[in-house]
C-alpha positions as CSV (number, residue, x, y, z in Angstrom):
1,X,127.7,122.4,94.9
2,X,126.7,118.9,95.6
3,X,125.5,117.5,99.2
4,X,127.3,114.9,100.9
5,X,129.9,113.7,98.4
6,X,131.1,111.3,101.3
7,X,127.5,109.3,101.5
8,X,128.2,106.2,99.7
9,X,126.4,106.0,96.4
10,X,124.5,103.1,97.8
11,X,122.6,105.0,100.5
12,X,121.8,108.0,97.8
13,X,120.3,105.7,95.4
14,X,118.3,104.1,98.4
15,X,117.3,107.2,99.4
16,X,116.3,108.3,95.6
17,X,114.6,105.1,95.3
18,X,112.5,105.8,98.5
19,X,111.2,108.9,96.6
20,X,110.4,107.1,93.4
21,X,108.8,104.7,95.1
22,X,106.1,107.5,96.8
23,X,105.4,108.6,93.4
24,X,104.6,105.3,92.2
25,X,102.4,104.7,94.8
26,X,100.9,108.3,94.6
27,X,100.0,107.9,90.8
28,X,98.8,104.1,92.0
29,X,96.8,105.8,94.3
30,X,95.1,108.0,91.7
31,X,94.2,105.2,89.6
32,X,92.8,103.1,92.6
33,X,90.4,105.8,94.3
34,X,88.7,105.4,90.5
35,X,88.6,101.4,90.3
36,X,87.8,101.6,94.0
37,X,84.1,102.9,93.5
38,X,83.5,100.0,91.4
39,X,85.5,96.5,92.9
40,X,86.1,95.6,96.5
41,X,89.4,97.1,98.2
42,X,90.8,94.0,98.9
43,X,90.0,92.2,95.4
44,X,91.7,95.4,93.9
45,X,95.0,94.6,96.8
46,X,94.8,91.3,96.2
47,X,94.9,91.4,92.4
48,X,98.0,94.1,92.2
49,X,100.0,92.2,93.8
50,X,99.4,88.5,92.3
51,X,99.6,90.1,88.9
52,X,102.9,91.9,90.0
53,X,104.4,88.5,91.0
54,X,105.5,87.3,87.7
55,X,107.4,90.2,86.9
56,X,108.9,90.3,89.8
57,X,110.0,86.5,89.1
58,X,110.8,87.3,85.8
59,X,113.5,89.9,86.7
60,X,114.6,87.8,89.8
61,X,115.7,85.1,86.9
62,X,116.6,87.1,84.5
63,X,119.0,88.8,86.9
64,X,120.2,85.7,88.0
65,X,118.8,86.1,91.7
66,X,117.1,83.2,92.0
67,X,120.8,81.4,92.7
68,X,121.2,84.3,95.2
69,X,117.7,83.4,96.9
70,X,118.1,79.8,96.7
71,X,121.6,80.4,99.2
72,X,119.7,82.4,101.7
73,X,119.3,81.1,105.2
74,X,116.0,79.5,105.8
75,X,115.1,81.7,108.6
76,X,115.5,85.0,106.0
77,X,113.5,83.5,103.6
78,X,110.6,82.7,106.6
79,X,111.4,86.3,107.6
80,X,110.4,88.4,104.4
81,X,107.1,85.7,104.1
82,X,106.0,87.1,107.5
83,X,106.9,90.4,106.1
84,X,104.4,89.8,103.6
85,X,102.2,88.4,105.4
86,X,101.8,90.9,108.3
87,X,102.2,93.8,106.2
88,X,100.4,93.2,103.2
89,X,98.0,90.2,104.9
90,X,97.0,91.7,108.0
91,X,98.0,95.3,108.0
92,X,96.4,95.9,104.8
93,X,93.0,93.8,104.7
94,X,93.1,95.6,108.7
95,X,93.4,99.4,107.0
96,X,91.0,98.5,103.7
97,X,88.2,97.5,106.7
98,X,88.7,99.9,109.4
99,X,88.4,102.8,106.5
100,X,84.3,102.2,106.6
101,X,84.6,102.5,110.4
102,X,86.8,104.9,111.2
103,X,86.3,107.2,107.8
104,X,89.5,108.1,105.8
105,X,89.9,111.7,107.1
106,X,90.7,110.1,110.5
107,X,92.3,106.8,109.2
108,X,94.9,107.9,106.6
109,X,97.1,110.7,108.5
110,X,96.9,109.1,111.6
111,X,98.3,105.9,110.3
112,X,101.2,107.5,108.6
113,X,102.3,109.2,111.2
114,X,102.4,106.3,113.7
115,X,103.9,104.0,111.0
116,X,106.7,107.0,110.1
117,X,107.3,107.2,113.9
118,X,107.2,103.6,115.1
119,X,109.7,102.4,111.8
120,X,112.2,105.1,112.5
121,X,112.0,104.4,116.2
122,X,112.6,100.5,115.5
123,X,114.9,101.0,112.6
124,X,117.3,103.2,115.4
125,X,116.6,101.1,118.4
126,X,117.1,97.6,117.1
127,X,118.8,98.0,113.7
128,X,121.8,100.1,115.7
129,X,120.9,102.5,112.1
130,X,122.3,106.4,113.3
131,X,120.1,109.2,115.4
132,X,120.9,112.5,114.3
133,X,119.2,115.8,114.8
134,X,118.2,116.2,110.7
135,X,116.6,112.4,110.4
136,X,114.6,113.5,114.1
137,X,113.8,116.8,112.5
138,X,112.9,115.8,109.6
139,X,110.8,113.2,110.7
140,X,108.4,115.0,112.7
141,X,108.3,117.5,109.6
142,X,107.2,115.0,107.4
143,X,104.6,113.5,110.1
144,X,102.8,117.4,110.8
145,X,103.3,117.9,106.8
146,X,101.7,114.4,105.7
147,X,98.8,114.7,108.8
148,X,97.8,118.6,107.3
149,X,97.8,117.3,103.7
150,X,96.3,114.4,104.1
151,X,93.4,115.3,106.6
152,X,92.1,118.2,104.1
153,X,92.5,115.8,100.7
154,X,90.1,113.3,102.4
155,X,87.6,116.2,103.8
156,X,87.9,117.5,100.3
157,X,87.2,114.1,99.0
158,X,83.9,113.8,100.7
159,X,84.6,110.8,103.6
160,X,81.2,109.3,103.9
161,X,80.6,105.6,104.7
162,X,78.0,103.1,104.8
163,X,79.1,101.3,107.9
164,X,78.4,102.6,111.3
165,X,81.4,104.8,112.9
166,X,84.0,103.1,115.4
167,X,84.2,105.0,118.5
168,X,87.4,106.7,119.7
169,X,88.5,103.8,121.4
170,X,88.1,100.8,118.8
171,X,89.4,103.6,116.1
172,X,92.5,104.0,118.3
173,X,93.0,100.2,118.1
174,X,92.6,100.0,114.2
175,X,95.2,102.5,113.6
176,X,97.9,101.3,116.3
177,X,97.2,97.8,114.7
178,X,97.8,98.7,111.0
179,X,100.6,100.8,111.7
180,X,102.2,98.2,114.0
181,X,101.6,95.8,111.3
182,X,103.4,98.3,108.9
183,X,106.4,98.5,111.1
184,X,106.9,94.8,111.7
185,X,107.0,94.0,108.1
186,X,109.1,96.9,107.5
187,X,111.7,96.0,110.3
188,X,112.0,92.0,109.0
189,X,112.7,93.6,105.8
190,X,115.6,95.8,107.1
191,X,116.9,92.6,109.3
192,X,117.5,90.8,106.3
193,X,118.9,93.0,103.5
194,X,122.2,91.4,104.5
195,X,121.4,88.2,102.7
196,X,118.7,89.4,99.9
197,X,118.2,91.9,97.8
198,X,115.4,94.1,96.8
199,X,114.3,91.7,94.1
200,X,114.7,88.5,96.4
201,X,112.3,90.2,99.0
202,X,109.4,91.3,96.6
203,X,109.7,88.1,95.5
204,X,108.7,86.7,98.7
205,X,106.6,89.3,100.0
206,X,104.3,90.0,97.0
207,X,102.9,86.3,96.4
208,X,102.8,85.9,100.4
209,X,101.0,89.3,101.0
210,X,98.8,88.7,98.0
211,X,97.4,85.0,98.6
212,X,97.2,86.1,102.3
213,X,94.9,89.0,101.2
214,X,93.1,86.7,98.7
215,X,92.3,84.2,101.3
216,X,90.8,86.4,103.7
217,X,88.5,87.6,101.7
218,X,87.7,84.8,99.9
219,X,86.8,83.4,102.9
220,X,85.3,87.0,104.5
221,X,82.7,87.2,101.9
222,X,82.4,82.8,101.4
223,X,83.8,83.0,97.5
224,X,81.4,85.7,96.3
225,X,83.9,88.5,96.2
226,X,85.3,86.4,93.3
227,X,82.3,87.8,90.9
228,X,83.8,91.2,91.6
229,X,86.7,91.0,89.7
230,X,87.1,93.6,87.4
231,X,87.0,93.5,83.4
232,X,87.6,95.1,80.1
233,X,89.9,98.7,80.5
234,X,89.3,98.3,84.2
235,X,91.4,95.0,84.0
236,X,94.1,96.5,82.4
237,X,94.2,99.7,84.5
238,X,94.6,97.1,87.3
239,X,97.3,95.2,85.6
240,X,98.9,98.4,84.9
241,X,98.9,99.4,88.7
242,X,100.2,96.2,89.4
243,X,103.1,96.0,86.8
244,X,104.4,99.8,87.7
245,X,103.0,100.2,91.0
246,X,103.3,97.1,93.2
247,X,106.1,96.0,90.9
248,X,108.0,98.5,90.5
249,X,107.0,100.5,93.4
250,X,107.3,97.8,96.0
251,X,110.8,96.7,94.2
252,X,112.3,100.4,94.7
253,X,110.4,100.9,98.4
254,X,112.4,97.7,99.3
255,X,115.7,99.0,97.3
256,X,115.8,101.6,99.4
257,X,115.4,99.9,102.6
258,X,117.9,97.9,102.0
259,X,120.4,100.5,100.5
260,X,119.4,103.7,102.8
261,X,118.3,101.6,105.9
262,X,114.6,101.5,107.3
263,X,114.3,104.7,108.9
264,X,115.4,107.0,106.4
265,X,113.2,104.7,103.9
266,X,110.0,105.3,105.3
267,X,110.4,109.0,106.1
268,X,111.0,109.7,102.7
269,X,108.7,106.9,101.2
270,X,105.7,108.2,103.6
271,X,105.9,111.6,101.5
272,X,103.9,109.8,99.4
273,X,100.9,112.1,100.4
274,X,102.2,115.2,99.1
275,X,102.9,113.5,95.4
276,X,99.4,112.2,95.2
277,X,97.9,115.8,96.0
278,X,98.7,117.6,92.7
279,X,97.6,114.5,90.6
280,X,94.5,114.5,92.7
281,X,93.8,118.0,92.1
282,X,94.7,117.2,88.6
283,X,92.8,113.5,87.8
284,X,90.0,114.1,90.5
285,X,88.8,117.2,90.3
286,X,90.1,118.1,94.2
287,X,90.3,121.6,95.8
288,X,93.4,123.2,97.0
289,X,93.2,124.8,100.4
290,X,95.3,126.7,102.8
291,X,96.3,123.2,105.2
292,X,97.2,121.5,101.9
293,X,99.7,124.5,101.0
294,X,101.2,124.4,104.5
295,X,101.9,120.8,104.9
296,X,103.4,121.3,101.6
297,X,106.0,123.0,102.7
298,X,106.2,121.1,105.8
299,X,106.7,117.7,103.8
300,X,109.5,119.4,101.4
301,X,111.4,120.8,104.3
302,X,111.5,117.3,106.2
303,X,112.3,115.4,103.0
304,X,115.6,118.2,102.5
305,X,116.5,117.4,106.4
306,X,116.7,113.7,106.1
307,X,118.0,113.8,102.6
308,X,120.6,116.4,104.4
309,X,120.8,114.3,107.6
């Protein structure tokens, strides 16, 4: 028996892609916690998404989008560049410095769960998308599920820091910034998927997200970040994060907010967590525990609510 035979084929595919698109970024993330004890953080952003940009033109000409992109209105176009900007720009190079402050274990969950909540919130409020008592449901399911996991991988992990520790107050701050950040960009995205497609928008987003990124910390660390860059097999680990995990990854994150509509896109997307788990248990050597189990189950029965919704 198949579920939902009346959805349109459109919104399932949005929704599929919105679960591809967590595994991408889980197996990115993988691969990134290694490079990440050699480069900088934001070199490593910066890089995956400047590489990623050609393929991304590539297919938006090869697919004949640029015709499509060159029709949009002006103020879409300016639209999916703030996107970038603010969520890649500032939300990221915000989250990538706030980690040494606040400490991942506190850092991670709680920004997921704000950015989950705030995006379906916005996607409902201003996007007129549907409220129904599965995508509610399965929402918070997915927020207790991803907080449990997530909280017990970066204990298990070891979160230690060389920076002094943000107080409650400043800490608060970081993570209603970055997951603010997160929304905005997401809800500009969701605005416009009337006039551009998925490829159209990582087009935009990826070159203005990474040069943003780029800039900042060019000019955070005055040019000597740039002797950080990384070399050899960890050049083309980066370039294969970038090719399959901004790429692809940010192409089918976008896909499915434009197909399955922002709130539904982000629940799903933010199981993202309980994909990287296993491979971390796998890759890095982590422990399983009791919490990590439990939000398990939490995170599978919010993805079958919305997915049901």
């Amino acid at each position: 028996m198949m579920l939902r035979l009346s959805r349109p084929w459109e919104a399932v595919l949005g929704e599929l892609a919105a679960l591809a698109s967590a595994f991408t970024w889980a197996a990115t993330s993988v691969v990134l916690a290694r490079l990440g004890t050699r480069y900088p953080a934001s070199v490593l952003s910066a890089l995956r998404m400047l590489l990623a940009t050609p393929l991304v033109l590539a297919v938006l000409f090869a697919t004949g989008g640029a015709a499509d992109l060159g029709r949009a209105g002006a103020l879409a176009v300016a639209a999916m560049a703030a996107s970038g900007l603010v969520g890649y720009g500032l939300g990221d190079t915000t989250y990538i410095r706030s980690l040494r402050h606040v400490g991942l274990q506190r850092m991670v969950p709680t920004t997921t769960a704000v950015w989950v909540a705030l995006s379906a919130a916005g996607g409902i409020v201003l996007l007129d998308e549907p409220l129904g008592w599965a995508l509610l449901a399965g929402t918070l399911l997915v927020i207790a599920g991803t907080y449990l996991i997530v909280g017990e991988a970066a204990g298990a992990l070891g979160d230690t820091v060389g920076a002094p520790r943000w107080g409650p107050r400043l800490a608060t701050l970081a993570v209603i910034g970055v997951a603010l950040c997160w929304t905005v960009a997401t809800l500009l995205v969701a605005g416009a998927r009337d006039e551009l497609d998925a490829t159209a928008i990582a087009a935009i987003r990826l070159p203005a997200g990474g040069l943003a990124v780029a800039a900042v910390s060019i000019a955070a660390t005055r040019g000597t970040v740039l002797r950080s860059l990384p070399r050899g097999r960890d050049l083309l680990s980066t370039l294969g994060i970038a090719t399959f995990g901004t790429g692809l990854g940010s192409w089918l994150y976008l896909f499915a907010v434009t197909e399955a509509g922002a709130a539904r896109a982000v629940v799903l997307n933010s199981t993202a967590p309980l994909m990287a788990l296993p491979l971390a248990m796998l890759f890095l050597r982590e422990r399983a525990t009791r919490r990590i189990g439990a939000g398990t189950v939490l995170c599978l029965a919010g993805t079958f609510a919305v997915l049901a919704g």
